[in-house]
N, C-alpha and C positions, 0 to 999 in steps of 0.2 A: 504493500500500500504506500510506505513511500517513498521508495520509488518512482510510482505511479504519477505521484504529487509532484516531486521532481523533475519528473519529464514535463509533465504540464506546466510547471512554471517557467522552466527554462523555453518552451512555448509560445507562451503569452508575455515572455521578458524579450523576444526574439522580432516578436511581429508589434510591441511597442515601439521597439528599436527602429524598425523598417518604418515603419508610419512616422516617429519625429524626424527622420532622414526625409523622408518625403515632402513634410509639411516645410520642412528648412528647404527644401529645394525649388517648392512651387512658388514660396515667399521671397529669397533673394535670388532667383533667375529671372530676369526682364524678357518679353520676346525680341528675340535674335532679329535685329536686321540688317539689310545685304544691299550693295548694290556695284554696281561697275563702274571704273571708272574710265577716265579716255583712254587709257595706257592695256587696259582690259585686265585687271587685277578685280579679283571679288574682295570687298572690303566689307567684315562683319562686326554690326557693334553691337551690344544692346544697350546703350543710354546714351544719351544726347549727349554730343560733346562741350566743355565748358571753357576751354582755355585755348582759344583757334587763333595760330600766328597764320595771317593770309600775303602771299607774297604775289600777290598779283592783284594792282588796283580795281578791276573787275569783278572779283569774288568779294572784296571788301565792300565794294557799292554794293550786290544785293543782298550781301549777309545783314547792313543796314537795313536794305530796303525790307529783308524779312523780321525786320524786329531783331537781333542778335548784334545789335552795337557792343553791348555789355563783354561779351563771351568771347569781345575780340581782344588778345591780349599784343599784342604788335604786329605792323605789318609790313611791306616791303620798303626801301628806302626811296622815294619821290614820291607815295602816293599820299597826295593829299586830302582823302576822304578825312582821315583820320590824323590829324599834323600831333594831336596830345600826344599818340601811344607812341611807345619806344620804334625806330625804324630798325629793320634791319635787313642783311642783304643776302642773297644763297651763293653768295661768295665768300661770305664770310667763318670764321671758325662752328664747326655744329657747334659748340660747348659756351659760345654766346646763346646761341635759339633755347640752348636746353636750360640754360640757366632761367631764362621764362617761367619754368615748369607748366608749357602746352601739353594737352591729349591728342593735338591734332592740327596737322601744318598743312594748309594746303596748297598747292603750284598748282603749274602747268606741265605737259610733255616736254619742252625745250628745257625747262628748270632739270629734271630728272635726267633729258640726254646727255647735257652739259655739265652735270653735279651729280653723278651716281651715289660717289663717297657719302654725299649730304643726308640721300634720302638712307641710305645704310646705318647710318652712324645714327641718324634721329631712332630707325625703327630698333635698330640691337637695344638702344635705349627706353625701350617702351611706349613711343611717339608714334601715333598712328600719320600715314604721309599719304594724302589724296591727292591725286591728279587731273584735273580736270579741266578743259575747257572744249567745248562745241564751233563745230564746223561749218553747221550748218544750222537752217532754220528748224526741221527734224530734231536737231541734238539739242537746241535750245531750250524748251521745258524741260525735257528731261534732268538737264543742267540743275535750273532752277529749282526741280523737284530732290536732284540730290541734296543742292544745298540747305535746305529747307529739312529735308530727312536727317540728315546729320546733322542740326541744331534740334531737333524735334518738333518743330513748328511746321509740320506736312500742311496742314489745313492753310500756311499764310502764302505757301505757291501756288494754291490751286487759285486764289483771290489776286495773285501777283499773274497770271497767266491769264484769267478772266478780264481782267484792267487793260491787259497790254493787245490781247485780243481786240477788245473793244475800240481802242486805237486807234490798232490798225485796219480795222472793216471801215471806219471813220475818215482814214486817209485814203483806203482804197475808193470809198464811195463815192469823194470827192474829184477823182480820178478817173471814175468809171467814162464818162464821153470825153476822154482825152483819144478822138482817132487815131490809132496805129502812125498813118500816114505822116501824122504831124510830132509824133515824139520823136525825141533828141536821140540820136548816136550818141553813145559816151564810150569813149577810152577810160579806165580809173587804174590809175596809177597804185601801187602796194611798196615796192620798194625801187626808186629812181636809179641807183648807183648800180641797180642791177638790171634794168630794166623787167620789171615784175611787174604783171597787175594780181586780181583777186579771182582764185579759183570759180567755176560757173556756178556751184551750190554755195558758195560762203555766207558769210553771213551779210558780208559788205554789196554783194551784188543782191540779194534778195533786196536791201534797203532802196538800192540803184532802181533797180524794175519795181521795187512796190511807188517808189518817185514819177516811176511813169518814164524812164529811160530805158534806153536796148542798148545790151552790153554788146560792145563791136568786138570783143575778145573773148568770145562764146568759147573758142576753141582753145583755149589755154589748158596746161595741163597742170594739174594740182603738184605742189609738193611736198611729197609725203601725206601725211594725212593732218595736213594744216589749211589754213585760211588761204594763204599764197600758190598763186601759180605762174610759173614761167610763159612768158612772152619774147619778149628781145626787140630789139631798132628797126632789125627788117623786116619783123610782122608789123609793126606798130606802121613804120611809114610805107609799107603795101596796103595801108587801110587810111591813109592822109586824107587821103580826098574823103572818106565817109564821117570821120569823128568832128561832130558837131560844137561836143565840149569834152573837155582834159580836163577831169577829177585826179588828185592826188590828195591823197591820206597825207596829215601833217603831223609828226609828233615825234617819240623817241625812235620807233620804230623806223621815220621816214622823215629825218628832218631837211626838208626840201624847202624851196621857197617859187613862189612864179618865174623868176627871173632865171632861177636855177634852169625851168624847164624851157621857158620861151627861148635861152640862150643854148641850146642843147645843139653839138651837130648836127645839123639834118633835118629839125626838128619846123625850121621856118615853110617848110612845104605844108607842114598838118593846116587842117581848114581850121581848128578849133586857135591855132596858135595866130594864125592870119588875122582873124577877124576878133582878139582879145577876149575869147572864151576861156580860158586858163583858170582854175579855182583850186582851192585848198579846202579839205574838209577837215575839221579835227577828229583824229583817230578814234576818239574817244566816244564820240558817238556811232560812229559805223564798226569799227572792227572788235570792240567789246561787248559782251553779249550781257547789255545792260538795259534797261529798262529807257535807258537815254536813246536806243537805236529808236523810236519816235519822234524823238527831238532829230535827231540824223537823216530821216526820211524826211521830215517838213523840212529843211535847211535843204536836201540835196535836189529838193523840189522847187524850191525859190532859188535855186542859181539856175537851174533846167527851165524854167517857167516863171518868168520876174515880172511875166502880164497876171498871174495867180491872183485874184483878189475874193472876200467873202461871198462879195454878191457871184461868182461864176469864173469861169475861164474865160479868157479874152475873145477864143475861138468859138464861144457860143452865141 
């Protein structure tokens, strides 16, 4: 008999066991989430990140725009979303970044190809390193939804994508009896020194054509799997006589100026350069994938169209 009792308690001591291991388990395990990033890494957290150094002024605009100013503990050196928080560079030593004490750094792919060591050194450390940034119009919410998902604020991109929608159906509408016939060719310049414009899917040429322009350098070929695509002088002036207006992105990336272009070899045959079509757009609204590319599209639609007024288009 006890024996019997024996066996039985060590029973009921066995499956109390099992059940407070479970009850501890269901209470400090959060649900797992995942997602991908541009580089094609699965990254899994399960709680929102709280301490995010952002090196790229783009991710730091919509982590604002998603409410997540707070959570931002430094970020790359010139961006001046954020001039208070400490800058810092992924050039720099990792053992400054880590001294932050971030859960989570985010870049871009060029940061990671040019800085392996960085993203290494961060993660042996315990620093989660997201890479991200969108190519195209497609990749763009997604983006937003990453970012959003890793602060935990999911519900403020669907509202951040709803907004931007709205927008844009707003400038397309505006847009809508603009005749084929009569929109502008456009050349848009990406990077000068190399002769570069912006891939056909980017996010720059979606801005271009949602403006109500036809990109003349349809057939460029992307590089690598970025924004940028190769062109060169002598596609550019085999197409002289069609480009109406010379867009060039201006900024770190492309710091060019008109004079740079109108004075370019070769360059005084383009119809756009002849007749003082030449413009600059700030990079910052077309090639960042920020809630500004509305502001970017209105702007590349008043140098395309400077007859644009409330009451209608001048051609109506």
């Amino acid at each position: 008999m006890k024996q019997i009792f024996s066996t039985f308690f060590l029973a009921v001591t066995c499956i109390l066991v099992l059940l407070i291991c479970h009850s501890a388990l269901a209470t400090t395990n959060e649900p797992m989430n995942s997602l991908v990033d541009s580089e094609g890494t699965t990254i899994h957290f399960n709680k929102p990140f709280t301490r995010i150094i952002s090196l790229y002024p783009a991710h730091t605009s919509n982590l604002i725009y998603l409410g997540l100013e707070k959570q931002i503990v430094a970020v790359g050196s010139g961006d001046a979303r954020l001039v208070q928080r400490p800058q810092v560079r992924f050039q720099d030593d990792p053992e400054r970044l880590l001294a932050l004490k971030p859960d989570l750094v985010l870049i871009r792919p060029m940061i990671s190809r040019a800085y392996p060591n960085l993203v290494n050194i961060l993660e042996k450390n315990g620093v989660r390193v997201v890479s991200l940034q969108p190519t195209s119009l497609d990749d763009l919410f997604h983006y937003w939804r990453a970012l959003a998902a890793l602060g935990g604020v999911e519900a403020r991109a669907e509202k951040m994508i709803a907004t931007f929608k709205e927008g844009l159906a707003n400038l397309r509408e505006e847009l809508a009896s603009l005749p084929m016939e009569k929109r502008k060719q456009v050349y848009f310049e990406s990077i000068h020194r190399q002769m570069k414009t912006f891939s056909p899917d980017s996010i720059a040429i979606f801005a271009l054509e949602t403006a109500g322009g036809i990109n003349v350098a349809a057939d460029a070929e992307q590089v690598r799997n970025t924004n940028i695509a190769t062109y060169g002088k002598e596609r550019i002036l085999a197409k002289a006589h069609e480009i109406d207006i010379y867009l060039a992105q201006n900024g770190r990336m492309n710091p060019v100026s008109v004079a740079d272009i109108v004075r370019e070899p070769g360059f005084e045959v383009i119809k756009a350069v002849r007749q003082n079509q030449v413009f600059l757009v700030d990079e910052a609204m077309v090639s960042r994938p920020t809630m500004d590319l509305l502001q970017g599209i209105a702007f590349i639609r008043s140098l395309l169209y400077p007859d644009f007024a409330q009451e209608g288009l001048a051609w109506q």
